[in-house]
C-alpha positions in Angstrom: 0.0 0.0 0.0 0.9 3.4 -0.4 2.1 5.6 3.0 2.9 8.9 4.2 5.8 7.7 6.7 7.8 9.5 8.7 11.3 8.8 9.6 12.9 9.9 12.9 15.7 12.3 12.3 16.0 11.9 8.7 13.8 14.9 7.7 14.2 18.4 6.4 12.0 21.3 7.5 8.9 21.2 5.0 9.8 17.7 3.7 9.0 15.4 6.7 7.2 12.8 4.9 8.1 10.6 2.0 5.7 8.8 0.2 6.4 5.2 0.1 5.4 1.6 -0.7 4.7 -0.6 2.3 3.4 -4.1 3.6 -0.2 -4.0 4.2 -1.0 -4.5 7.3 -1.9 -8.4 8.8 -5.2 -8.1 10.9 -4.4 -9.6 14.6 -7.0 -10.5 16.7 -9.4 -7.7 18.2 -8.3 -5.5 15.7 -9.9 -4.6 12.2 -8.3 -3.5 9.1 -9.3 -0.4 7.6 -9.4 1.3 4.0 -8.5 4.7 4.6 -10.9 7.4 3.2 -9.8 10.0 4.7 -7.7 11.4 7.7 -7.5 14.8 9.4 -4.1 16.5 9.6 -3.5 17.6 13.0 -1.4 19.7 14.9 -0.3 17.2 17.0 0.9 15.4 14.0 3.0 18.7 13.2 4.6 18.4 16.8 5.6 14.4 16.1 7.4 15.4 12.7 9.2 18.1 14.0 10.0 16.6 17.0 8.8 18.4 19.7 7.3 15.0 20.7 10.1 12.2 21.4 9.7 10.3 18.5 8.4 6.6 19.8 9.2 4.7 17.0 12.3 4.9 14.3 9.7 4.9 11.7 5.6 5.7 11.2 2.7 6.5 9.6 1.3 9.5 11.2 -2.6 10.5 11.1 -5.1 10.0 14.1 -8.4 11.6 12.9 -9.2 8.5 10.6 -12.4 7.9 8.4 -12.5 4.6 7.2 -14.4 1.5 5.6 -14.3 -2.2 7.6 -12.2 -4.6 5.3 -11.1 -7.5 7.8 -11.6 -8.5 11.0 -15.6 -7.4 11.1 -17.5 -7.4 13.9 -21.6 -7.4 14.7 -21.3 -3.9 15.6 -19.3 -3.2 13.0 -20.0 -5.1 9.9 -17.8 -5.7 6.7 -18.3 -2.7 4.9 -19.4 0.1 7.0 -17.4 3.2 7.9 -16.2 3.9 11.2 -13.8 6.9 12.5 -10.7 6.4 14.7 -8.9 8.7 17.2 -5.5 9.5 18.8 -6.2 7.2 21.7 -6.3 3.8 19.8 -6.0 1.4 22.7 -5.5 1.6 27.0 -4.2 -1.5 29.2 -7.8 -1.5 31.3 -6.0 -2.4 34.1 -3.8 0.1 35.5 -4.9 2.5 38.2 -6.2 5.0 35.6 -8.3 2.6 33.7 -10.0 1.0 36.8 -11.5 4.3 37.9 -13.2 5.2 34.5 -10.0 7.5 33.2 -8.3 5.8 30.6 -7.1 9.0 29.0 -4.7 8.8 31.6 -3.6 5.1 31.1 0.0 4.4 32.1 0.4 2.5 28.8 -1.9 4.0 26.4 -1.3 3.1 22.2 -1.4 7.0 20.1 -2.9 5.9 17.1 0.1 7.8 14.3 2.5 8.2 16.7 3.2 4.7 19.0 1.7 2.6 15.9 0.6 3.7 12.1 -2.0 5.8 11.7 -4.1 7.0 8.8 -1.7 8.8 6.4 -1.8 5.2 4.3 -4.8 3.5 2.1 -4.8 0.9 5.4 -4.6 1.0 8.8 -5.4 -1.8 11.4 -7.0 -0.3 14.3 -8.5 -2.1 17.9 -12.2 -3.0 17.0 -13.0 -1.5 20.8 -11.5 2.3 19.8 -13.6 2.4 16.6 -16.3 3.9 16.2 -19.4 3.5 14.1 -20.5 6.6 11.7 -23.6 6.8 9.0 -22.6 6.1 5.4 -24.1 9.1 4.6 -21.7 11.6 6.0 -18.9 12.6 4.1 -15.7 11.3 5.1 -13.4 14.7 4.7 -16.2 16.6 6.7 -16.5 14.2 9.0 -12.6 13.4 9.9 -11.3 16.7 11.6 -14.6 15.5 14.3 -12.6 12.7 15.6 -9.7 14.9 17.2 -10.1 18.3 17.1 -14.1 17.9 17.9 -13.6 15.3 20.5 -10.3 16.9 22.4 -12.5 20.4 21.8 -15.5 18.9 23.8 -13.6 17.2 26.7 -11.5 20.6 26.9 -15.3 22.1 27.8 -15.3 19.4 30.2 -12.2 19.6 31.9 -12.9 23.8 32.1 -16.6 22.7 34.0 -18.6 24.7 31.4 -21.9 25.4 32.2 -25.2 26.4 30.6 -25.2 30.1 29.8 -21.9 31.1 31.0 -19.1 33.0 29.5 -16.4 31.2 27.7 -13.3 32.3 26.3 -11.6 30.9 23.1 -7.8 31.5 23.0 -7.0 30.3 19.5 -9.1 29.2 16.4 -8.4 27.1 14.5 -10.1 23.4 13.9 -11.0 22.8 17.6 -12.3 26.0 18.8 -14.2 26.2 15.8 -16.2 23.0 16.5 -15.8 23.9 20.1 -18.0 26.9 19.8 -20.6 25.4 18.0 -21.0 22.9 21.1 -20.9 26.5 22.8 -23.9 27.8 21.4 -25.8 25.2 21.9 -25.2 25.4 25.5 -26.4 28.9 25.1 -22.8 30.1 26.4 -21.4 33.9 25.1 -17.9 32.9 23.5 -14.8 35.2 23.2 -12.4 34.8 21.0 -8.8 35.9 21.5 -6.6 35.0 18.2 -4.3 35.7 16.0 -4.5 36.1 12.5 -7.1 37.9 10.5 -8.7 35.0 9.0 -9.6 33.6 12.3 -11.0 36.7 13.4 -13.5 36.4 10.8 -14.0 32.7 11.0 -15.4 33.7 14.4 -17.2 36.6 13.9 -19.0 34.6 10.9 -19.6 31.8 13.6 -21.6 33.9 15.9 -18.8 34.6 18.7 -19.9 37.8 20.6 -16.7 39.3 21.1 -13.5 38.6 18.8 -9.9 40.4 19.4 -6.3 39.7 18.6 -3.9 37.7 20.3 -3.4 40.9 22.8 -6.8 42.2 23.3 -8.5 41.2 27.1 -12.0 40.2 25.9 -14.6 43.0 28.0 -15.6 41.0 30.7 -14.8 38.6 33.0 -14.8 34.9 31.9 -16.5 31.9 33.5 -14.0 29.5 32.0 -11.4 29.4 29.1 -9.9 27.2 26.8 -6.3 27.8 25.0 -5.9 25.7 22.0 -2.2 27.5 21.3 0.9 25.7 22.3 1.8 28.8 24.2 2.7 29.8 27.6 1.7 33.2 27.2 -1.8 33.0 26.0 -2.4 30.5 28.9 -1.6 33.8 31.1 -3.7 35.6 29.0 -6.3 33.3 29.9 -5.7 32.6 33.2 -5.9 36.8 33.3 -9.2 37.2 32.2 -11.1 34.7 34.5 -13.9 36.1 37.4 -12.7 34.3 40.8 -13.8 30.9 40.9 -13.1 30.4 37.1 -11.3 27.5 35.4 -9.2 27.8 32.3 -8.1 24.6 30.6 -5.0 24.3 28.4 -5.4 22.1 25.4 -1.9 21.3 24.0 -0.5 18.1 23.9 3.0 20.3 23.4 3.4 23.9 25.4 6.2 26.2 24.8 7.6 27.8 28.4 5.4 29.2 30.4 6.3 32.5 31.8 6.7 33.6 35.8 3.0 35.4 36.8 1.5 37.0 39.8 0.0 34.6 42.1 -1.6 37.3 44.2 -3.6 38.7 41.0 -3.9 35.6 38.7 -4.5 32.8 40.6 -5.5 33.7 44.1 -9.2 33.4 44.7 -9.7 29.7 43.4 -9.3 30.4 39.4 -7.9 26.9 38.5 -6.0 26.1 35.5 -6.4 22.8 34.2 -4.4 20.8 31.4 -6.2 18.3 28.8 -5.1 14.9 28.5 -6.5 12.7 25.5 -9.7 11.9 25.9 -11.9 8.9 26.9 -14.2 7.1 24.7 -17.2 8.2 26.3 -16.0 11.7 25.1 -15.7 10.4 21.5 -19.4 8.4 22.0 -21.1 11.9 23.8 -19.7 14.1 21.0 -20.1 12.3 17.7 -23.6 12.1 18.6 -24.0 15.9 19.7 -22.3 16.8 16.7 -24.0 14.5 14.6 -27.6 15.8 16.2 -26.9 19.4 15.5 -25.3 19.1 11.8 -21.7 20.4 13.0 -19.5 20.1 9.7 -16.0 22.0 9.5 -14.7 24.2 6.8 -12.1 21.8 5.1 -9.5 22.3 2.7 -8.6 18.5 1.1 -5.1 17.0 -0.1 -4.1 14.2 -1.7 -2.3 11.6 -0.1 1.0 12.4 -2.1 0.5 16.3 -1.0 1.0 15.1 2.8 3.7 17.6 3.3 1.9 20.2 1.9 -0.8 19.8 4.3 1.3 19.8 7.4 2.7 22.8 6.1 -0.8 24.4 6.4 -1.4 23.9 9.3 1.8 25.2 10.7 1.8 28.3 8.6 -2.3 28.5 9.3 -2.8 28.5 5.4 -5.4 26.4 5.2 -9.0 27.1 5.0 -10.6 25.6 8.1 -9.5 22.2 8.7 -6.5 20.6 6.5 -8.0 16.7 5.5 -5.7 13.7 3.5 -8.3 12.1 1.1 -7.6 8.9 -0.4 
């Protein structure tokens, strides 16, 4: 089959992939093989090619927000045949600590589905039949990929922060997440305020309804409930963490954060704000969303690449070229 694979430190800056030949892969129990339709470039996937995630294998097949169609190892759930979507958590141990009090997304030996085995940047993948799950054959694969990470991290990120119904919620960043995030937002009948740079991001949120959208330096004009930072950055975390009432939580959802600079306890932190970091996500997380988004329509402005244009896409979304979400369709 033909693969996107990545080779630990045998890359160049903007060529991180090469497009190669490889074995198929052979089915093992539990597991079912997959043809690839298509798969969601994340920015996660960014951080494993450029290393600011310690590479876990010499070579692999990046890609974690997988669409794809049942070949092998069928089950009744999921039949020969019928499309199911995969995410960055592809497998837990179900017995450590973690995993025995209902939070696997902490698992002390969890499987990262593109980064500790192949992902979705191929025409196959073998995937564990009990971290796939089931989507209608009506939806469109490319719409429907960018869901099963940036959607599902987005919604457990509202989780984590303790949003409630009508309250004010602020948006640091916007790209893929935070732009199915707020749509989750709205139906909650929460005000959402966008901080973020770039001027295309501005107007993707002021088209999608946020009440208040400034740049990456602007202090939204009142205080904030809770608050969710979807840039690697130490410094919109403060920003964040700056703009919440007393009592507030503010939830950093980065996989990778850059250093975090020294802030005033006294006027930041003091009177119970919390900040909170995101960890993966459960399946229950994946379940609840899929069928919220599902329920109220929530599709995602993509911009789709052919497999061979892998590197292009990664470049989009480190350069924030792409038009909504960046999606590998096969």
């Amino acid at each position: 089959m033909r693969a996107a694979v990545f080779r630990s430190g045998s890359h160049s800056p903007g060529r991180w992939l090469s497009l190669e030949e490889i074995d198929r892969p052979v089915v093992e129990p539990g597991h079912l093989l997959l043809k690839v339709l298509a798969c969601g470039v994340c920015r996660t996937d960014l951080h494993i090619v450029e290393g600011d995630l310690p590479a876990l294998q010499p070579r692999i097949v990046p890609g974690h927000q997988i669409v794809g169609e049942v070949v092998e190892g069928a089950t009744a759930e999921l039949p020969a045949g019928s499309r199911v979507g995969v995410s960055w958590i592809g497998g837990v141990d179900g017995d450590c600590w973690y995993c025995r009090r209902q939070m696997e997304n902490l698992c002390d030996r969890p499987v990262f589905t593109g980064y500790s085995v192949n992902g979705g940047y191929a025409e196959y993948v073998s995937v564990r039949a009990d971290f796939a799950y089931p989507l209608p054959a009506e939806a469109k694969p490319s719409s429907v990929a960018p869901l099963l990470c940036a959607g599902i991290i987005g919604f457990r990120s509202l989780r984590v922060a303790q949003v409630e119904r009508g309250e004010r919620v602020g948006l640091y960043g916007f790209g893929s997440s935070a732009s199915l995030a707020i749509r989750v937002l709205q139906s909650w009948d929460c005000e959402v305020y966008v901080v973020t740079r770039g001027e295309s991001h501005r107007k993707a949120a002021q088209a999608q309804g946020a009440a208040w959208v400034g740049d990456e330096d602007a202090r939204p004009p009142v205080e904030l409930d809770r608050a969710v930072t979807f840039a690697p950055s130490g410094k919109v975390v403060i920003s964040a963490l700056s703009a919440l009432r007393k009592g507030g939580v503010a939830a950093i959802n980065a996989i990778h954060l850059d250093q975090m600079p020294a802030f005033d306890y006294d006027k930041l932190l003091w009177g119970e704000r919390q900040l909170r970091s995101v960890a993966n996500m459960t399946r229950q997380d994946a379940r609840d969303f899929l069928a919220l988004a599902l329920a109220l329509n929530i599709e995602q402005t993509i911009t789709e690449f052919p497999l061979a244009e892998a590197n292009r896409a990664l470049a989009a979304v480190k350069h924030e070229t792409a038009d909504g979400s960046a999606v590998i369709v096969l």
